[in-house]
VOPAGU-2260 file (C-alpha; in pm, 1 decimal, decimal comma):
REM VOPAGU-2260
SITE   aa  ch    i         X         Y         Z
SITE  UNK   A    0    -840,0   -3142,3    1912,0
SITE  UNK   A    1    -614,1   -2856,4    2027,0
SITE  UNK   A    2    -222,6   -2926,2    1863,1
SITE  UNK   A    3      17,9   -2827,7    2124,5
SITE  UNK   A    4     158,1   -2533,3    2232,7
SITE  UNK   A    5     404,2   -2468,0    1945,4
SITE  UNK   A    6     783,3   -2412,0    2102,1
SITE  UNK   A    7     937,0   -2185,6    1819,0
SITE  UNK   A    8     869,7   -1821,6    1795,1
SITE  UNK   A    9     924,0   -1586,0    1484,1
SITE  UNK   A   10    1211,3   -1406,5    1540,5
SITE  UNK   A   11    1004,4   -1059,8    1461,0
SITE  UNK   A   12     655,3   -1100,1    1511,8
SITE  UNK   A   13     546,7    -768,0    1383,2
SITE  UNK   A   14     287,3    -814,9    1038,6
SITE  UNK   A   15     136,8    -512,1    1052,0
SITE  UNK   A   16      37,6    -381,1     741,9
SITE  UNK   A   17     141,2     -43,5     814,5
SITE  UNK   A   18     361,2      80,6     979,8
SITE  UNK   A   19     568,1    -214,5     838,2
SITE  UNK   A   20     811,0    -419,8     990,0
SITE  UNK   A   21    1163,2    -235,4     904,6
SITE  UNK   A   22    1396,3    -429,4     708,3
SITE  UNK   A   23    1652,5    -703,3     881,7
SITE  UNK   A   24    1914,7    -601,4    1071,3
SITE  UNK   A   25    1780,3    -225,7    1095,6
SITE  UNK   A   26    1881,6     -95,2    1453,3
SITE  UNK   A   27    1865,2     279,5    1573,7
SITE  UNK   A   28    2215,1     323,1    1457,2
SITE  UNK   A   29    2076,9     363,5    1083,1
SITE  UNK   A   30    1926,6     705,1    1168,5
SITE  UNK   A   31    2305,2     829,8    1240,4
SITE  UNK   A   32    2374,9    1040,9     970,9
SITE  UNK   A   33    2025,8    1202,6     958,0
SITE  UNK   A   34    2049,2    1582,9     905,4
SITE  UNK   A   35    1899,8    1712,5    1219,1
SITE  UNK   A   36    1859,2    2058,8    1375,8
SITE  UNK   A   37    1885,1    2205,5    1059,4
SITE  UNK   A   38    1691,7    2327,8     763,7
SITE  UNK   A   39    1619,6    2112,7     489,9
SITE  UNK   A   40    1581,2    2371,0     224,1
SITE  UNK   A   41    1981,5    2410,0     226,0
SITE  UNK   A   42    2203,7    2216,7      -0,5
SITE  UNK   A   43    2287,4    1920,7     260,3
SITE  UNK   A   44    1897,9    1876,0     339,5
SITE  UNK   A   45    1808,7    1895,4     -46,2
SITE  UNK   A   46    2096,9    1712,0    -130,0
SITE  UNK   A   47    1943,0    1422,6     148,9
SITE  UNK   A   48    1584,4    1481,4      -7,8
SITE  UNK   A   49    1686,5    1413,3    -402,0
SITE  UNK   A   50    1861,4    1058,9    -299,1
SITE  UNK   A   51    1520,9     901,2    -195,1
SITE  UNK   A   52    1358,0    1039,5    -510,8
SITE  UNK   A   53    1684,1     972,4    -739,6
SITE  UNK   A   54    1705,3     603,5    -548,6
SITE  UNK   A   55    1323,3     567,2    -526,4
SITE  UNK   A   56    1364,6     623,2    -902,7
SITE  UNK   A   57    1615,1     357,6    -998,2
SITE  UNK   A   58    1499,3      72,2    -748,9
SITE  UNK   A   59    1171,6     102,4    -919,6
SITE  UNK   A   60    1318,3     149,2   -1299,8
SITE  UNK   A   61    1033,6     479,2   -1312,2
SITE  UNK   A   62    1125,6     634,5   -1661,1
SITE  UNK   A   63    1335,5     890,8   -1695,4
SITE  UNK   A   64    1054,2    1164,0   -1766,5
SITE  UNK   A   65     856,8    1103,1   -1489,3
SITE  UNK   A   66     868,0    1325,5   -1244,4
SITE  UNK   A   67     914,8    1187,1    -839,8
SITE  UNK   A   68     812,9    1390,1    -559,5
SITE  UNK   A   69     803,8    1335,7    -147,6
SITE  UNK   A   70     479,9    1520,4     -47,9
SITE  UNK   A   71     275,7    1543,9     281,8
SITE  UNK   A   72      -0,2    1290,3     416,1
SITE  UNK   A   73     143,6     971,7     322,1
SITE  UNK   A   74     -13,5     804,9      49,6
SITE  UNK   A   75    -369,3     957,5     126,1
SITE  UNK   A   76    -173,6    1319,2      85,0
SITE  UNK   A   77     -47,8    1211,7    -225,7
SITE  UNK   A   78    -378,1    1094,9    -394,3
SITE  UNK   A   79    -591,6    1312,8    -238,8
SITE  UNK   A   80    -339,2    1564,9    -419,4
SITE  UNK   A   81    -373,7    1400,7    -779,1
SITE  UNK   A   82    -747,8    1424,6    -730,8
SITE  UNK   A   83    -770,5    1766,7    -683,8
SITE  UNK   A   84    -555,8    1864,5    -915,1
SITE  UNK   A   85    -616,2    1669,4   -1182,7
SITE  UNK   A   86    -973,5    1594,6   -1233,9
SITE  UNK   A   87   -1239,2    1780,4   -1356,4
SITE  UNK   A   88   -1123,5    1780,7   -1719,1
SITE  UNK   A   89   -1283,9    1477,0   -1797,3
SITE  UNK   A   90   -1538,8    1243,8   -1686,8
SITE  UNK   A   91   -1417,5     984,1   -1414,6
SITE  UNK   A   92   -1438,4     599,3   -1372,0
SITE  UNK   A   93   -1349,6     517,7    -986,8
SITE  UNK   A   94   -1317,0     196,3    -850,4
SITE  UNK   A   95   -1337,6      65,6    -517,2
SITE  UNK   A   96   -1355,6    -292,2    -402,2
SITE  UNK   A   97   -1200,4    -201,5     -68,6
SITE  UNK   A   98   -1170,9      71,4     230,5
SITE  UNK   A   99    -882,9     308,9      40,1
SITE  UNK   A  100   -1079,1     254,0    -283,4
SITE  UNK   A  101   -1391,4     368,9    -102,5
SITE  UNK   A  102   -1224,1     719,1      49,7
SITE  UNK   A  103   -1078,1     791,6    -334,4
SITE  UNK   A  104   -1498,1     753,6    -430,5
SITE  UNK   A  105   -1583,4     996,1    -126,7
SITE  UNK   A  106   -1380,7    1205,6    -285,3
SITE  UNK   A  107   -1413,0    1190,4    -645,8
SITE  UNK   A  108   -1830,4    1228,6    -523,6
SITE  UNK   A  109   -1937,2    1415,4    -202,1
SITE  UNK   A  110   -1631,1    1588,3    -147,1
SITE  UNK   A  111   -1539,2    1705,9    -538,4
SITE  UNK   A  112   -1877,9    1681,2    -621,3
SITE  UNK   A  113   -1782,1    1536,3    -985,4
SITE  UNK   A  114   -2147,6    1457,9   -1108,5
SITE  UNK   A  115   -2003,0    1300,4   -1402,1
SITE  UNK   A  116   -1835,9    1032,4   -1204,8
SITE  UNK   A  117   -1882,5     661,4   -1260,7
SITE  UNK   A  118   -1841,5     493,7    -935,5
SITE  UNK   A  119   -1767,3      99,3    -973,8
SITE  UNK   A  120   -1746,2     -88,4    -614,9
SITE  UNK   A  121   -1747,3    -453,8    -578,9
SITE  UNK   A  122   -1757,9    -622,7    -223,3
SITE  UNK   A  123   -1458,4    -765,7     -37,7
SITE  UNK   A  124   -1285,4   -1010,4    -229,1
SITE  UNK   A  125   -1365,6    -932,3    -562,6
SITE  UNK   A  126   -1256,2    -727,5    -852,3
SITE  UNK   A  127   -1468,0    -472,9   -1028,3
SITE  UNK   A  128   -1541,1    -524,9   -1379,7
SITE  UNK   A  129   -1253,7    -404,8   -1565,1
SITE  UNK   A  130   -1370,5    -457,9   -1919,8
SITE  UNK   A  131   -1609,2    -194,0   -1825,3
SITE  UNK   A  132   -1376,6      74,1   -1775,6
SITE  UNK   A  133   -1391,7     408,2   -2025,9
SITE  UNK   A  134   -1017,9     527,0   -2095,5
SITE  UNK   A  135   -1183,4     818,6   -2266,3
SITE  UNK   A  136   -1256,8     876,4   -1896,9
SITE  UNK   A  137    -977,4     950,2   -1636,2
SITE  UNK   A  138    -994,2     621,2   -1452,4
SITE  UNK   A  139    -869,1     612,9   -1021,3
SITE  UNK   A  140    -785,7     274,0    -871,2
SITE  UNK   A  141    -550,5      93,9    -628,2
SITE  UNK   A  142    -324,3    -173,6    -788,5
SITE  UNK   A  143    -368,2    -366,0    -468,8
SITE  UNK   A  144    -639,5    -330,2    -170,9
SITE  UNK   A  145    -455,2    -334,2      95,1
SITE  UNK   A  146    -765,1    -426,9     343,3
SITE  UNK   A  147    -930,3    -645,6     104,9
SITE  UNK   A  148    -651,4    -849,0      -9,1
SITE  UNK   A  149    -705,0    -789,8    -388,2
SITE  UNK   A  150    -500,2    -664,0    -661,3
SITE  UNK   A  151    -532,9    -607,5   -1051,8
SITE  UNK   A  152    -413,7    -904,9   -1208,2
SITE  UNK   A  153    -172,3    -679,0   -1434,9
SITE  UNK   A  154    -152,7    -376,9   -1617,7
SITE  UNK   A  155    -305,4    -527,7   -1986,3
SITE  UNK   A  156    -663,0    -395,5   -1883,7
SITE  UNK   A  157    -510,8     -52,7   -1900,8
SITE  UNK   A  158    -558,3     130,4   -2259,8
SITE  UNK   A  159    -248,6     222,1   -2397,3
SITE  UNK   A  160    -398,5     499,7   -2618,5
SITE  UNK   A  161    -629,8     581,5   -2345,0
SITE  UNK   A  162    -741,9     971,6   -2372,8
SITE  UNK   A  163    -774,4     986,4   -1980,4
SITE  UNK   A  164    -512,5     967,6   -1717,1
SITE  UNK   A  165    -492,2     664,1   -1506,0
SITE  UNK   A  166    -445,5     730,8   -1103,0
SITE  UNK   A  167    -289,7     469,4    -909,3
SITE  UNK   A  168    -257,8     412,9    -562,6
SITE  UNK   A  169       3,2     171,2    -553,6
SITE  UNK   A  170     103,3     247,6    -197,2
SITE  UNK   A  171     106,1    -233,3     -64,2
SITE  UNK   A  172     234,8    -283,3    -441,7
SITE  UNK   A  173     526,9     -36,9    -483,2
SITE  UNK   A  174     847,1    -261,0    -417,4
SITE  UNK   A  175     695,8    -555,9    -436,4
SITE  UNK   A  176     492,4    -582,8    -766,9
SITE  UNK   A  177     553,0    -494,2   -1084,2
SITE  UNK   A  178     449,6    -166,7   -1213,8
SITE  UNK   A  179     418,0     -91,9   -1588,3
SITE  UNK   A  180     505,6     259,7   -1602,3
SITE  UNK   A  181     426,8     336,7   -1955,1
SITE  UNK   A  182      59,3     233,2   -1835,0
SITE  UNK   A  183       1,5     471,7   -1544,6
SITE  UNK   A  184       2,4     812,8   -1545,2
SITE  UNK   A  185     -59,0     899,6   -1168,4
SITE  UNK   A  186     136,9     662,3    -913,6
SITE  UNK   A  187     147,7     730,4    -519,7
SITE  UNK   A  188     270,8     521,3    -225,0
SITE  UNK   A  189     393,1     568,3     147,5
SITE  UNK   A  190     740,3     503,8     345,8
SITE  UNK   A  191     512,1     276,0     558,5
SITE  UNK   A  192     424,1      14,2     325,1
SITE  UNK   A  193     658,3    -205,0     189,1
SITE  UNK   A  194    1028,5    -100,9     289,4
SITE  UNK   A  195     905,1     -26,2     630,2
SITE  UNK   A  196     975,2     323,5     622,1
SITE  UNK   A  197     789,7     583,7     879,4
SITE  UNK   A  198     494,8     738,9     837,6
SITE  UNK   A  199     336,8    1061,4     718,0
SITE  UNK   A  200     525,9    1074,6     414,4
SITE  UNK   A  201     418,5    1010,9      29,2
SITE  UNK   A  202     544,9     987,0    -293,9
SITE  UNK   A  203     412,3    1093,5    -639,4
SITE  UNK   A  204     504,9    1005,4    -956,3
SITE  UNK   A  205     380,5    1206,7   -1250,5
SITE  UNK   A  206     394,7    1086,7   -1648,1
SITE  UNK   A  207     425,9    1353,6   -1927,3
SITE  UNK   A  208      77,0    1324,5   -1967,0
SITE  UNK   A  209     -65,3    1393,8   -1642,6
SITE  UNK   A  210     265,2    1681,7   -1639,1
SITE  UNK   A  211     104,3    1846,3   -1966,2
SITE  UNK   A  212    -256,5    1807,9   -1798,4
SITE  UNK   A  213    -145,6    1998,2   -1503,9
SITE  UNK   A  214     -60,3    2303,8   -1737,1
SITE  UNK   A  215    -354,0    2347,1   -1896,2
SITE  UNK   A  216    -600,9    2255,2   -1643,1
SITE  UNK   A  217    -769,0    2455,2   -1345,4
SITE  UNK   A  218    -964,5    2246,5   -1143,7
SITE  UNK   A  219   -1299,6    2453,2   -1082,5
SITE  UNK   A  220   -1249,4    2427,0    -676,5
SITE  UNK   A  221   -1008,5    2643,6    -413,8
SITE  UNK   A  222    -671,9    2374,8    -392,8
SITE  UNK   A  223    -534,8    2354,9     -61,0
SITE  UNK   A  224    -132,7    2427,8     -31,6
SITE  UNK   A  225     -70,8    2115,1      21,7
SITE  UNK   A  226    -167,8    1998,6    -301,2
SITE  UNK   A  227     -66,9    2205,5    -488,7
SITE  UNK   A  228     121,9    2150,2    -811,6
SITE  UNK   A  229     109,0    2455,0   -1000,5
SITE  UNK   A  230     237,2    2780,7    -860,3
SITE  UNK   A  231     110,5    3083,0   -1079,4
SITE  UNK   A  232      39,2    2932,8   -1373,7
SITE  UNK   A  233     371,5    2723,9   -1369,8
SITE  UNK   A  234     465,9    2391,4   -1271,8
SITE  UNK   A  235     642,0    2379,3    -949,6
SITE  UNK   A  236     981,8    2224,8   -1052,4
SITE  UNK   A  237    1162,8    2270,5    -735,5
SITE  UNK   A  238     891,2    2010,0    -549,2
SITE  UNK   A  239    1042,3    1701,8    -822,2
SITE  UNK   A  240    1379,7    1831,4    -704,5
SITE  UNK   A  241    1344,0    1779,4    -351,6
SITE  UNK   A  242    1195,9    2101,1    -166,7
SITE  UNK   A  243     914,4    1992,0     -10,4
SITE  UNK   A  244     584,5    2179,1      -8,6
SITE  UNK   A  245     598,4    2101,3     373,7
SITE  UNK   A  246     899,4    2068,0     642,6
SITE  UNK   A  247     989,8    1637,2     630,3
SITE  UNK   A  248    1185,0    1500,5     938,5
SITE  UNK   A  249    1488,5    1435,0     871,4
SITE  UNK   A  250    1495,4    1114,5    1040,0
SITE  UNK   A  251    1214,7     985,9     863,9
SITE  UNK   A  252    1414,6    1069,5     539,2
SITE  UNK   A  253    1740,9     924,0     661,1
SITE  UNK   A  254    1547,0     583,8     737,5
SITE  UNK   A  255    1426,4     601,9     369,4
SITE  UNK   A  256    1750,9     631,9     251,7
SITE  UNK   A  257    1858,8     361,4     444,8
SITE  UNK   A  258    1620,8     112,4     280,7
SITE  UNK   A  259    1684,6     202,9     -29,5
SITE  UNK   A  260    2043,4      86,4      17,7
SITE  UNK   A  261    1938,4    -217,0     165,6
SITE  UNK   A  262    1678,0    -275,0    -123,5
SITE  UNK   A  263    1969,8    -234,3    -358,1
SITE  UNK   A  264    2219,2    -455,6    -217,1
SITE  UNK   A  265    1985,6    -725,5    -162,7
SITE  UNK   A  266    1929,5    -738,2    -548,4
SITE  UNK   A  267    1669,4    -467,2    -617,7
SITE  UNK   A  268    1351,5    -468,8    -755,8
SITE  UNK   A  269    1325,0    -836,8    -831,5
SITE  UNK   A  270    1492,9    -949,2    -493,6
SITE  UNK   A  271    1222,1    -788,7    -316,9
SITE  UNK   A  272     951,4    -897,7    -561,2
SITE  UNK   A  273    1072,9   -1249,1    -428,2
SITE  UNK   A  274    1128,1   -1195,6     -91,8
SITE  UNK   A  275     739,3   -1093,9    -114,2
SITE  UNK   A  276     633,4   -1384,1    -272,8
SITE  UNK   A  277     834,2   -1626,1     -61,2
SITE  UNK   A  278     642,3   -1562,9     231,4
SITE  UNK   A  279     340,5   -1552,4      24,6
SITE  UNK   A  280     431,7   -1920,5    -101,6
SITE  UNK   A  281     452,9   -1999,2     246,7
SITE  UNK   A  282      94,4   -1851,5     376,5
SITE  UNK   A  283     -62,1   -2030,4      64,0
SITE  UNK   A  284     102,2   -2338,3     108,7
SITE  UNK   A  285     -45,4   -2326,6     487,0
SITE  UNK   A  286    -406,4   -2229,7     370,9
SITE  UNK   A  287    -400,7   -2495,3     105,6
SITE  UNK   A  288    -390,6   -2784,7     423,9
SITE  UNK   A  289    -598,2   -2580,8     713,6
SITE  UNK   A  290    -992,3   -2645,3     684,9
SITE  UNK   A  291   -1050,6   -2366,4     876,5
SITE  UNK   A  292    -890,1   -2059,9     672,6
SITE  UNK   A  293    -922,6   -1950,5     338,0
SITE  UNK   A  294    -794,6   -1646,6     108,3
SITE  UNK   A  295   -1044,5   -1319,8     110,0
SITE  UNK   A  296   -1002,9   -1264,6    -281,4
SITE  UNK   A  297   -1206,9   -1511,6    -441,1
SITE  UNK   A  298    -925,4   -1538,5    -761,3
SITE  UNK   A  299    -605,1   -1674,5    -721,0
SITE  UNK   A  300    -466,5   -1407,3   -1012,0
SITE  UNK   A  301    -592,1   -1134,8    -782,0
SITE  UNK   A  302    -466,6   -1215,7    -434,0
SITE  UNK   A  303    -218,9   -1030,0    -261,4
SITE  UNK   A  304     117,1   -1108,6    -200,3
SITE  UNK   A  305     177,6    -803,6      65,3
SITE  UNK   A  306    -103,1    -726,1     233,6
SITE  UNK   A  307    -267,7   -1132,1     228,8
SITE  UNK   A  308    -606,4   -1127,6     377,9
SITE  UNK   A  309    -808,3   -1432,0     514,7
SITE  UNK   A  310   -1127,5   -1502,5     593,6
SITE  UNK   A  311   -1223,6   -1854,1     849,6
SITE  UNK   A  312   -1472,5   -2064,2     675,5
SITE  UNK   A  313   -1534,7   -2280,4     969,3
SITE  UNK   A  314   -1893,5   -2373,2     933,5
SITE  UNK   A  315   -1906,7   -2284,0    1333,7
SITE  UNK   A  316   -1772,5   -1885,4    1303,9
SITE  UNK   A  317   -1954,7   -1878,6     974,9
SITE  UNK   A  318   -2299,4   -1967,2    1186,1
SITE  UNK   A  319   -2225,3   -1705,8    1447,0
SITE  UNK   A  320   -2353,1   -1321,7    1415,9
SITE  UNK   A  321   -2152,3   -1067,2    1297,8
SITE  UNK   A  322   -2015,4    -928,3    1603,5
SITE  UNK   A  323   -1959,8   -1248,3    1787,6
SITE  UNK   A  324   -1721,6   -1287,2    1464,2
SITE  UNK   A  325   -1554,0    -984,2    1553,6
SITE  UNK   A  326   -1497,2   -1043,0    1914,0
SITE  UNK   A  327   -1329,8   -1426,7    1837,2
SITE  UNK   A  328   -1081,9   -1258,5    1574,3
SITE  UNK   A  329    -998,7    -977,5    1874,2
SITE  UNK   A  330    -939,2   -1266,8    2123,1
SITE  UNK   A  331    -778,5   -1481,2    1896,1
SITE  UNK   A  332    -532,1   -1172,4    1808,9
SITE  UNK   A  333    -506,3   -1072,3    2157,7
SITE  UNK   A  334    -358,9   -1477,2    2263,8
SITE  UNK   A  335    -107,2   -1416,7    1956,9
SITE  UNK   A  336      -0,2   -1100,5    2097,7
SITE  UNK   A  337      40,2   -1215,0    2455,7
SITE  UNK   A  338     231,3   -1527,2    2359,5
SITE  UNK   A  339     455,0   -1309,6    2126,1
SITE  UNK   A  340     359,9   -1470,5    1833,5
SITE  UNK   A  341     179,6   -1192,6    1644,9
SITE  UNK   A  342     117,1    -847,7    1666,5
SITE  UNK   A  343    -154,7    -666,2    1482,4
SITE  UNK   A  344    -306,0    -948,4    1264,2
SITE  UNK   A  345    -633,6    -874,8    1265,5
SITE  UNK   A  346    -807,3    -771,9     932,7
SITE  UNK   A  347    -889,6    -435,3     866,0
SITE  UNK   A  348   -1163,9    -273,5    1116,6
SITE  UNK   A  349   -1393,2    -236,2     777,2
SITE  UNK   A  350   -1328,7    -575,5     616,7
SITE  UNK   A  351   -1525,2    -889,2     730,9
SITE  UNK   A  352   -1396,2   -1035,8    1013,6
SITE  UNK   A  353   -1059,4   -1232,3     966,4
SITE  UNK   A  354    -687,8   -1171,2     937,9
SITE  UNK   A  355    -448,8    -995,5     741,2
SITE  UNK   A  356     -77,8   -1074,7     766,3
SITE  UNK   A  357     200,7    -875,8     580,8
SITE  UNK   A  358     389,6   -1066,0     364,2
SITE  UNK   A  359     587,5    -750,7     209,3
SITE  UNK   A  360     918,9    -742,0     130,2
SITE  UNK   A  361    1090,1    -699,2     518,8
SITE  UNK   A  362     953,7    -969,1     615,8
SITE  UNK   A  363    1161,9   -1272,0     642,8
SITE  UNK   A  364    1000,8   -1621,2     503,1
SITE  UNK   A  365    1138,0   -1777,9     838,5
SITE  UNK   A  366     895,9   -1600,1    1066,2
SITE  UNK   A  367     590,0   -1606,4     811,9
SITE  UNK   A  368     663,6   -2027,9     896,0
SITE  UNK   A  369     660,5   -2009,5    1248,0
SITE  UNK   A  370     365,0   -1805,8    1228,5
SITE  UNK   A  371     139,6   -2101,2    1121,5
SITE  UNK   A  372     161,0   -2319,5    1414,6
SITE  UNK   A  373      81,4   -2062,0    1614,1
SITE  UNK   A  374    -207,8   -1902,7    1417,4
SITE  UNK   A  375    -357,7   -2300,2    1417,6
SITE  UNK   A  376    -314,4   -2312,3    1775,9
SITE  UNK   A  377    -441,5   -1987,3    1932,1
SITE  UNK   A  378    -737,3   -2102,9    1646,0
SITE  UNK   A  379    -788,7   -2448,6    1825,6
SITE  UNK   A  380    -757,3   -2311,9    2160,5
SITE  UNK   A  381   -1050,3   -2063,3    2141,1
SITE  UNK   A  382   -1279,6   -2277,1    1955,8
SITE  UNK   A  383   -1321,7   -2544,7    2157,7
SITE  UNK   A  384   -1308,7   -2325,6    2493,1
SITE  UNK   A  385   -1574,0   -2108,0    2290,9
């Protein structure tokens, strides 16, 4: 039976899970005071840079010690650039149980060519074992898959006299889960991710440990400029102080700053912890009644409350092949799109065939509900005209 049409749109339909849906209320008008037109190596521009690292800094409570850095690439740029500088000191345990997982073990392999590296992938919707993890090893992981819908559970599996460095690309948990800093030595994100920012631009965030590693290790292969670090032998302080290794835009930076204030009027860290997990609440309430839908990761202490993936378990799509999969999740997408119910809900062009729908913290509860209706609609309406 198909339900009918439902009459109540979300009032921003966007889910994407990157670019991000910018924050509520954000308008063109936030991008007035960017510093445009000129340089951003003088005091204004460097003045602009330091607030996103000095905000970024207390919205996320990052210690004191740690160093913060904006760097090039978005969050690829930014671990691509702690894996070339960093490892080849010791061995290395990397785990993948996703797409972004899987390009850190490209790396870390063919590309680095670390024959000492322990490569640990388990399929979509599971975890790697992380009992088996060596912290006598340097150790490279993402604290949440953002195309697999799968997170750590928490930081406890991390060694706190560990003898490596951890690496963590925490670029669909940053703002919206909580990191424990003392635990990671390495921690990178994007604008893009969960305050909606724009893309092309990272962020780094360096403990004392993986600061004293830097000085007295040379990785054994030519480092490109843009990931570089060191400069002669020296740390290169003015990069943690806001001069770039590469020229930002200005606009991009005064949108950061922007939702930074917002993030910090709203309540912070733990406002948009819960704004997360409100919509969350309100996807998993949904799945919990539909027949047709379940949640990718297989544990409930490891799914996602950003970037929530699903996978249909109709006995029907489950029967069909691969690609005839593929091509009902594209139609089904393209009916939300046209009715202006959803944009860009379809799962990750790697994962199995399903949906992923940002739940991060600009997204308002409100539209995550008047998703549902619509997502068991367009479901109903292609299945029984399939």
């Amino acid at each position: 039976m198909i339900p009918s049409k439902p009459e109540v749109r979300p009032l921003r339909p966007s889910f994407s899970s990157g670019p991000c849906v910018k924050r509520p209320g954000w308008t063109l008008d936030a991008l007035r005071d960017a510093f445009v037109g000129r340089s951003h190596r003088v005091k204004e521009g460097l003045a602009k840079l330091r607030e996103v690292i000095e905000r970024s800094r207390a919205v996320l409570g990052v210690p004191d010690d740690y160093r913060i850095a904006i760097v090039p690439g978005s969050d690829t740029g930014a671990v691509e650039m702690a894996l070339w500088t960093l490892l080849g000191e010791r061995e290395v345990d990397c785990l993948a149980w996703e797409a972004f997982g899987a390009n850190w073990i490209t790396d870390v392999g063919p590309v680095l060519k670390l024959t000492n590296a322990n490569l640990m992938v388990a399929p979509y919707g599971q975890l790697p074992d992380l009992s088996a993890v060596s912290w006598d090893r340097d150790v490279v992981f993402t604290w949440n898959g953002t195309s697999a819908g799968v997170r750590v559970p928490d930081g406890d599996w991390i060694a706190d006299d560990r003898a490596g460095l951890s690496i963590c690309d925490a670029t669909s948990a940053a703002f919206a889960m909580e990191l424990p800093w003392h635990k990671l030595d390495v921690t990178t994100w994007s604008w893009q991710k969960v305050l909606g920012g724009e893309a092309a631009h990272g962020m780094i965030v360096l403990s004392p440990r993986a600061v004293e590693r830097l000085r007295r290790h040379t990785p054994a292969w030519p480092v490109p400029k843009l990931f570089r670090l060191m400069d002669n032998g020296a740390l290169t302080e003015d990069l943690f102080q806001g001069n770039t290794i590469n020229t930002p835009s200005m606009l991009c930076v005064e949108d950061q700053i922007d939702v930074l204030r917002w993030a910090e009027d709203i309540g912070g860290l733990p406002a948009l912890i819960a704004r997360s997990k409100e919509s969350f609440a309100v996807l998993e309430q949904w799945v919990a009644k539909t027949d047709w839908v379940d949640f990718l990761a297989e544990r409930v202490d490891t799914r996602s409350h950003t970037s929530v993936c699903l996978k249909v378990v109709d006995p029907w799509f489950e029967a069909q092949p691969q690609v005839a999969q593929r091509d009902f999740i594209r139609r089904l997408c393209a009916l939300l799109e046209q009715e202006g119910a959803a944009y860009d809900v379809s799962a990750y062009r790697d994962a199995p065939p399903g949906l992923r729908i940002w739940c991060g913290a600009t997204v308002d509860s409100a539209d995550v509900a008047a998703l549902t209706p619509w997502l068991d609609w367009a479901y109903a309406t292609l299945r029984h005209g399939a």
